[in-house]
N, C-alpha and C positions, 0 to 999 in steps of 0.2 A: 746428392742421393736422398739427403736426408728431407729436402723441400720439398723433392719428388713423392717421396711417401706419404709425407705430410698432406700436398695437395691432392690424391690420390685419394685420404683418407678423407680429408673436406668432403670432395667432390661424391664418394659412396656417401656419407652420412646425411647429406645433404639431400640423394637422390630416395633413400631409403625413409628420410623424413616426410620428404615431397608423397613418395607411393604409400605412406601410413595417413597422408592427410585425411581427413571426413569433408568426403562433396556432397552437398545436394544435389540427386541424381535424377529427380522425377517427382512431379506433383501432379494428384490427379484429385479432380473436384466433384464430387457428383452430393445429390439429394436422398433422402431416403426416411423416411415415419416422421417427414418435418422438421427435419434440421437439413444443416448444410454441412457436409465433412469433406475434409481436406486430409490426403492421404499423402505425406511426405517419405519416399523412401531417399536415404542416402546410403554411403558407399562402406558407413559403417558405425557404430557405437555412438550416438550424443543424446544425452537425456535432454530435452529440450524440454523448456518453460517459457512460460506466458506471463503477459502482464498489458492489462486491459488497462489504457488511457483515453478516457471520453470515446472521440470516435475511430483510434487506432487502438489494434490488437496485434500486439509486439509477440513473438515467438522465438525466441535466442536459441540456439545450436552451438553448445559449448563445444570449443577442440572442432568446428569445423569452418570451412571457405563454401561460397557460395557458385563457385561453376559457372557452368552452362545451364541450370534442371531442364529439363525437359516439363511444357506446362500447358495444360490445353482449358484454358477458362469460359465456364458455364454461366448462365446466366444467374443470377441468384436475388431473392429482394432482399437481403440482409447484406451481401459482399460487393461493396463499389469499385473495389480493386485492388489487386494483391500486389507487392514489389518486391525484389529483394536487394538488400545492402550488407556489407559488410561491415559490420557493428564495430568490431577490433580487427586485431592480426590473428585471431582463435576463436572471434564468434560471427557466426554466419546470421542472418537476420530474415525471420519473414516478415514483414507490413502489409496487415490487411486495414484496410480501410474499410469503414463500417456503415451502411447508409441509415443504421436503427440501431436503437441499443438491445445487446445480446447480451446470453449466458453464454459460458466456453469452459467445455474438460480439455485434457492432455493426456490420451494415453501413447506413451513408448513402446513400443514390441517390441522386448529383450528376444533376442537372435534373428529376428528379421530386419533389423536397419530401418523401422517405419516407426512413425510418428503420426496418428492419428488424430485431428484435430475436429473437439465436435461442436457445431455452433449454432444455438437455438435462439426464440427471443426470448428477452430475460422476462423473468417472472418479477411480479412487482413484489418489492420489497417493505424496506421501512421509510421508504421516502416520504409517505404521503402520511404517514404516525407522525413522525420528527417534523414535520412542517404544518400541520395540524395543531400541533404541542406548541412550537414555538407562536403559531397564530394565538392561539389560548394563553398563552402565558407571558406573552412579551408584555403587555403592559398590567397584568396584574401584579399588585402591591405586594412585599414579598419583606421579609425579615432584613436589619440592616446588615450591610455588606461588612464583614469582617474577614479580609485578606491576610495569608502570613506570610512575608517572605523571610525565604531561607537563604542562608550566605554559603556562595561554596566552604566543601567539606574542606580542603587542605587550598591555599592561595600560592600557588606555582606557576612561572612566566612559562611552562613545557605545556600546562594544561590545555585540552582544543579547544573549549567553550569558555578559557580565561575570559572577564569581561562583559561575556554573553548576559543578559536577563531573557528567562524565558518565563511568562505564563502556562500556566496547566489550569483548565477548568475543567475539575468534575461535576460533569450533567448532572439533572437534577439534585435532589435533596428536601430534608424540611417536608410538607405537605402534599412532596408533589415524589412520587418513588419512582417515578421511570416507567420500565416495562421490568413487568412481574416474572417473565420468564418459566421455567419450567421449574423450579425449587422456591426453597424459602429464601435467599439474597433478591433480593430486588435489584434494578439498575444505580438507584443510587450510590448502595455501598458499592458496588463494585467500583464505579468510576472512583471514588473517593477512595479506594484502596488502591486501585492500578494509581491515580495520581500520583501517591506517595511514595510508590515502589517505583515510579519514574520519576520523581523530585530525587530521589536518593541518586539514583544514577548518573540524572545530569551533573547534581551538586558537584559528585566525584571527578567527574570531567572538567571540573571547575565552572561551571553557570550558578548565577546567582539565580533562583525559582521562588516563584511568587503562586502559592496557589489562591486561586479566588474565594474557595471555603476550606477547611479543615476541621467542619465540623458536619454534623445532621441538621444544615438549614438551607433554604430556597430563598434567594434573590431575586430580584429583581433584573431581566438581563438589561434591559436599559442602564442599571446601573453597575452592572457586572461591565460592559463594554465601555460605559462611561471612565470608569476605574482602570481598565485596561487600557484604553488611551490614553490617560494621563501618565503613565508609568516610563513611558519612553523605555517598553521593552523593545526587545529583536525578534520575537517570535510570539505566535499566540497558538497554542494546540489546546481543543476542546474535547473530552474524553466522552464517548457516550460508548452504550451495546446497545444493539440491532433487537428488534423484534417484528414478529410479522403474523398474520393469522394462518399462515401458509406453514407448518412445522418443519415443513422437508427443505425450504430456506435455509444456505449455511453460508457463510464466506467472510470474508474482509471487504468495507469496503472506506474509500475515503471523499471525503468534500473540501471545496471549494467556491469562493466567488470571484475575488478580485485576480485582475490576469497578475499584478505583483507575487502572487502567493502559488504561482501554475507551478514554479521550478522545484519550490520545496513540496508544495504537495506531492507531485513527483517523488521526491525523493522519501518524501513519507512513508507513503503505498509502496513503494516497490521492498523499501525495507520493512514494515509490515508485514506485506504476504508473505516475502523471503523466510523474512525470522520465526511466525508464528505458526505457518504450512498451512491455513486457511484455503478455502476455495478463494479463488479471485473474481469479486466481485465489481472490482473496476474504480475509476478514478474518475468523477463527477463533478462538474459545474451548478450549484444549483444557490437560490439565494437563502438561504438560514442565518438564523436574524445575526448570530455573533461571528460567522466569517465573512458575512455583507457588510458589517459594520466597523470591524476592525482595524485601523489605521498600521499595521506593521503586517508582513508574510502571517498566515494564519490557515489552520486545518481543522475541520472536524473529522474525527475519530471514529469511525464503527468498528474495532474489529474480530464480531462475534456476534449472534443470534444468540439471544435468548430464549427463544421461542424454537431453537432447535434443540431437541435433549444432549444430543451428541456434546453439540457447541455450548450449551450451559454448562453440562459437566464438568470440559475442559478450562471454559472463561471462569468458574465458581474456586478454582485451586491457586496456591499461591505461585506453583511450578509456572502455571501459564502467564499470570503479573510479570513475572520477573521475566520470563522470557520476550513478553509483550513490551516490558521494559528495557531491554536492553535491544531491542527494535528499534524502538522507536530516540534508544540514543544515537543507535547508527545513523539512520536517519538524519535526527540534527549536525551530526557531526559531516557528513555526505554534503548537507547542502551547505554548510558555513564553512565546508572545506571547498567547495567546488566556486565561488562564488568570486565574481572578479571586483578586485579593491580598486 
């Protein structure tokens, strides 16, 4: 009697689970004032979020399974093709394939079960300042390199970054201030204050960090990377803010060169946007002189406009460092957790 109940009891809870599930029920694609929008309803509740990598646009559906949808695909010059996977046992997955690079909102419609996805081309950014600068400035002559490293804060076999060395360079410095942004901080200090409020973090996690400056001066990056490759670190992260002449420009975004450094970048950016709620701005290949040059995983850092008042605001408080800091430990700790020995 008592297994009878038992099984009885499985079998509702089971069933009751199964009809609470969240399906995607229907996708519909159409054009309108020059973007492309993707209209996802499903069968109920899931705040879905994005997360732009080069030329895929990832779209999670937490607490849901992916179905049958229902899907009728239009032509588009921005979308080469849509798929869906099931990410986990709880996240439903859209994969859009991208044949250009775009910008992308996410709005949810709380009590219609719809997810609106809107996708334009992206507006040019700070790419073309940041590689500009490093043309101008890689081989100019620059104050000698005086590196500190820090030793983790407590030495524990339990820590996840025991043993770790990681690099932190804060962009510019010295003669050269970055982008001026909307206030009186320039990019310099910023980078040079987010460093340390991420050196402290890692420390804690147990990584030994080595910052390239800890002071108000401009190097040499030749000899900034030169420095860095002798160090037989495990990680290189380059900390810069975004600017643009574009004000309305906001978001996160992160770089990369070499395909060794793709996994962590990854894990960068996603912990990034996650942690800071930035627009997402995407995950890019491009060649900048110190993650081209880098002999170990390495990332460049954007994440915030200065050139947008909103985004300076928030990047100019220490609320936002530390936040930004403790991002981007998850981050480290993500890809040197997930990493086959």
């Amino acid at each position: 009697m008592f297994c009878f109940l038992l099984s009885t009891f499985y079998f509702l809870f089971s069933f009751i689970s199964y009809a609470e599930t969240v399906r995607l029920d229907r996708i519909e694609m159409k054009r309108d004032r020059g973007y492309d929008y993707l209209d996802v309803y499903t069968t109920g509740w899931s705040e879905a979020k994005g997360l732009l990598l080069e030329n895929k646009l990832y779209i999670d559906f937490p607490g849901a399974v992916v179905g049958q949808p229902e899907f009728l695909k239009r032509k588009s010059k921005r979308i080469a093709d849509i798929a869906f996977e099931q990410k986990d046992k709880t996240t439903a997955r859209l994969v859009i394939t991208l044949k250009k690079s775009v910008d992308y909102d996410i709005v949810n419609v709380f009590g219609r079960d719809k997810t609106v996805i809107e996708i334009g081309d992206r507006l040019d950014g700070g790419f073309t300042r940041q590689f500009a600068w490093e043309t101008k400035i890689a081989g100019k002559k620059g104050a000698p390199l005086k590196p500190v490293k820090l030793a983790p804060v407590v030495a524990r076999a339990d820590l996840p970054l025991r043993g770790k060395t990681i690099i932190l360079d804060p962009g510019h410095g010295g003669d050269d201030p970055g982008a001026a942004g909307c206030g009186s901080l320039p990019e310099k200090e910023l980078t040079l204050l987010t460093a340390r409020a991420c050196a402290e973090r890692l420390r804690e996690a147990g990584a030994a960090v080595i910052l390239t400056r800890d002071e108000d001066r401009r190097s040499n990056l030749r000899d900034v990377m030169s420095f860095a490759n002798g160090t037989n670190a495990d990680i290189f992260i380059s900390i810069h803010y975004n600017s643009t002449e574009n004000g309305r420009i906001a978001g996160s975004e992160t770089y990369y060169h070499n395909p060794v450094s793709r996994r962590f970048a990854e894990a960068m950016h996603e912990a990034v946007v996650r942690g800071v709620g930035e627009k997402d701005r995407g995950l890019h290949r491009v060649p900048f002189y110190t993650v081209k040059n880098a002999r170990m995983p390495s990332v460049l850092l954007e994440p915030a406009y200065l050139s947008n008042e909103e985004e300076y605001e928030r990047a100019s408080s220490a609320s936002f460092r530390e936040k930004l800091a403790g991002s981007i430990l998850k981050g480290v700790k993500e890809y040197f957790g997930s990493r086959t020995h």
